[in-house]
MARNU-856152 format. One record per atom (N, C-alpha, C): x, z, y; residue in one letter. Coordinates in steps of 0.05 Angstrom, whole numbers, plus 5000, padded with zeros to 4 digits. Layout:
BEGIN
XZYA ...
***
This chain:
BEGIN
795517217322X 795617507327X 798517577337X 798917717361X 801217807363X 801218127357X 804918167352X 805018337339X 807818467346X 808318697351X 810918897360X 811518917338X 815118877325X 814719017300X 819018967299X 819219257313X 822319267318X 823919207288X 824918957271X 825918967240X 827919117237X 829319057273X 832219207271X 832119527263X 830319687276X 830519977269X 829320017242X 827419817241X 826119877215X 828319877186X 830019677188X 831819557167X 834419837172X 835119927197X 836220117205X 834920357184X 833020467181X 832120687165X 832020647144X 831120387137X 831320407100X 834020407087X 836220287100X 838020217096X 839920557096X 839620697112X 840020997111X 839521147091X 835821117090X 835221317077X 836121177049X 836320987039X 836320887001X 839120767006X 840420717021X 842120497011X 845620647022X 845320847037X 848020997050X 849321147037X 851120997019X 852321276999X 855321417020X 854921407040X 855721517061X 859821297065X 859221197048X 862121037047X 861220697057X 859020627053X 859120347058X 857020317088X 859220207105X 857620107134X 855719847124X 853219917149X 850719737144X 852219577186X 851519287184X 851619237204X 848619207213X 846719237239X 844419137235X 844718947267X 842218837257X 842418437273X 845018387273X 846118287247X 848018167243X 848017907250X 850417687254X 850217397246X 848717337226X 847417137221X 847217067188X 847616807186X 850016707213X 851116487208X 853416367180X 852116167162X 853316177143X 851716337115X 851116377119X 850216647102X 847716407069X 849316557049X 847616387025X 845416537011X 842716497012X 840716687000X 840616586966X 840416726951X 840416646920X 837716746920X 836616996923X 833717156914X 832917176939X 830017166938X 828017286961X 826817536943X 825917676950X 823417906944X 821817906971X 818917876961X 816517916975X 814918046975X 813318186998X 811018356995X 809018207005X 806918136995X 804417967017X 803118207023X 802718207052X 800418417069X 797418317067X 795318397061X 792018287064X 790518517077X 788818397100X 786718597108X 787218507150X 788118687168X 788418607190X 789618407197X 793318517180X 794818237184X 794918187150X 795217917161X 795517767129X 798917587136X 800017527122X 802617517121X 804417587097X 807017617111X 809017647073X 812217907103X 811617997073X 815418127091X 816718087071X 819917907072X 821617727058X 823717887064X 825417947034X 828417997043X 829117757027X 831917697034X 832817467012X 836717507019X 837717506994X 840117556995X 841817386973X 843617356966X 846417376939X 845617506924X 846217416899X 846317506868X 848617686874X 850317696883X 852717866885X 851118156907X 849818066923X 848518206943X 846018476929X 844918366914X 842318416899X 844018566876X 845618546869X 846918636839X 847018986854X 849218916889X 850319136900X 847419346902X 844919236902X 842619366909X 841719536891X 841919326873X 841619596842X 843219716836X 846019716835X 847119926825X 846720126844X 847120196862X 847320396893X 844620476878X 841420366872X 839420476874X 839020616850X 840520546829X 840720666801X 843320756779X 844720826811X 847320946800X 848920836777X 849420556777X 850720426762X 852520346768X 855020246753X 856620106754X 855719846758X 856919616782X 855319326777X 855719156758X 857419206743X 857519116716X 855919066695X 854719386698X 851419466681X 849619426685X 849219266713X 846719186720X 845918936709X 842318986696X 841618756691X 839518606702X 839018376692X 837718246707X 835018336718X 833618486700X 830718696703X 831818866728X 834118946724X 835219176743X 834319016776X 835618836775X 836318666801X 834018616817X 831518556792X 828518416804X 827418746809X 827718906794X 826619166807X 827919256833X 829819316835X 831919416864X 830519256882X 831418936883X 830118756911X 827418806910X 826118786890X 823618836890X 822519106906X 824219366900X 823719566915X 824719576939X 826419466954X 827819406973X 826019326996X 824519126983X 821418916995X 818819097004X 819419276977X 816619456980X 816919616999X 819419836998X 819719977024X 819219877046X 820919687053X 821819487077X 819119417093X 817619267070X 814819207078X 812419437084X 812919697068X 810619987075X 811620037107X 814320087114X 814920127138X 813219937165X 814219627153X 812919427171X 809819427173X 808219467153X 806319527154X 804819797171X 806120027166X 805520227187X 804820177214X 807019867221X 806719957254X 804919647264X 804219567235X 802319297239X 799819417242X 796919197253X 794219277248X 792919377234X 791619577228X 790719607201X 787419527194X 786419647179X 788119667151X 788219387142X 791419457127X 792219197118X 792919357089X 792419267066X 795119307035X 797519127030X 798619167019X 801619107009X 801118976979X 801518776970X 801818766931X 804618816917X 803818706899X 806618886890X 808418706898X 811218816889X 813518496903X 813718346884X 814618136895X 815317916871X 817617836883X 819817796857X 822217606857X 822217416844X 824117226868X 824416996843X 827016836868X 827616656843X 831216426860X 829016246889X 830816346914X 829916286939X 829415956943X 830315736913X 829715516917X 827015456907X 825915716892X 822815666882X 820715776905X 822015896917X 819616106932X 818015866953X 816215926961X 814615776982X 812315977001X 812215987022X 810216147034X 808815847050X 806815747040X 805715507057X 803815647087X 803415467097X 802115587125X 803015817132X 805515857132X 806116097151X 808316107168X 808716257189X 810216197212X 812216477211X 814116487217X 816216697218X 816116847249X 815017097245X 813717257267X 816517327286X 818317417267X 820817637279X 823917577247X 824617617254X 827417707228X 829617887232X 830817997224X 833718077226X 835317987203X 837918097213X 839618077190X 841618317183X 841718357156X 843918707166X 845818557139X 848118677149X 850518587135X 851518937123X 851318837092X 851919127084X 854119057060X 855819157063X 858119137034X 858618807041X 858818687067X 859718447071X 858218217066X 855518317055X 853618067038X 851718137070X 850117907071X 847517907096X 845117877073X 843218027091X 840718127075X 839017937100X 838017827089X 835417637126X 833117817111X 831917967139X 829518027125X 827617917153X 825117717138X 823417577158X 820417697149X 819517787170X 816717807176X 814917557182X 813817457161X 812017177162X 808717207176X 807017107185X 805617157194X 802416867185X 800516957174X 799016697166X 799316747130X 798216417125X 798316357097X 796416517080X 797016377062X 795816507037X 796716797028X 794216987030X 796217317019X 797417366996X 797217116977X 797817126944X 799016896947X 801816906930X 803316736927X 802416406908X 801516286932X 800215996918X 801415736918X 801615566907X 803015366916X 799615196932X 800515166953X 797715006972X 797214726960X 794114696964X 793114436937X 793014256961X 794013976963X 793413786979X 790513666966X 788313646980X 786513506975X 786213266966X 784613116960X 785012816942X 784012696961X 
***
């Protein structure tokens, strides 16, 4: 299936509307040469397109997400804090991307977890960007395929 789906403007609006406390520049299609992911958060899409929309960033990156989203000091942020923020981060990110995908498609809820556990099997990376915000890079990839529920794929016997 092909598919139009601009990340740059998209990541441009969410990043405005939730994340601009009017002091910290967002770069968008950044480098993300170099760049270390600690967390992914995922949304799997099911119905027209089936697929995943992925952000994945720094524990230092993800910390900056929650506090900005829940007015904290990053000190006070905890770990629940961190999996909710990226987690909501994903959800937005992903309702947007979904708007301008096939429909009808749904969204599940997000899931986090450390970017060395995650796996999306059979799936192919449609589009990505990258926005550099508070100096950390955020990759957010639009996957396309796979399983809509996060599975580990069974090799046959």
């Amino acid at each position: 299936m092909n598919v139009d789906v601009d990340l740059d403007i998209i990541a441009e609006q969410v990043w405005s509307a939730f994340l601009n406390s009017g002091e910290d520049e967002a770069i968008f299609a950044a480098d993300d040469k170099g760049s270390h992911a600690d967390l992914a958060a995922s949304v799997a899409m099911v119905g027209a397109y089936e697929g995943h929309l992925v952000v994945s960033c720094s524990h230092k990156a993800s910390r900056d997400v929650a506090s900005v989203l829940f007015a904290m000091e990053a000190d006070e942020v905890s770990q629940d804090d961190i999996g909710d923020a990226l987690g909501e981060l994903a959800n937005v990110l992903g309702g947007n991307v979904k708007s301008v995908l096939p429909s009808p498609s749904q969204l599940s809820l997000p899931r986090v977890s450390a970017t060395e556990h995650e796996r999306w099997p059979g799936t192919v990376e449609v589009c990505r960007t990258v926005v550099s915000w508070r100096g950390e890079p955020f990759v957010v990839s639009l996957l396309s395929g796979g399983h809509a529920v996060h599975k580990t794929q069974e090799v046959p016997a």
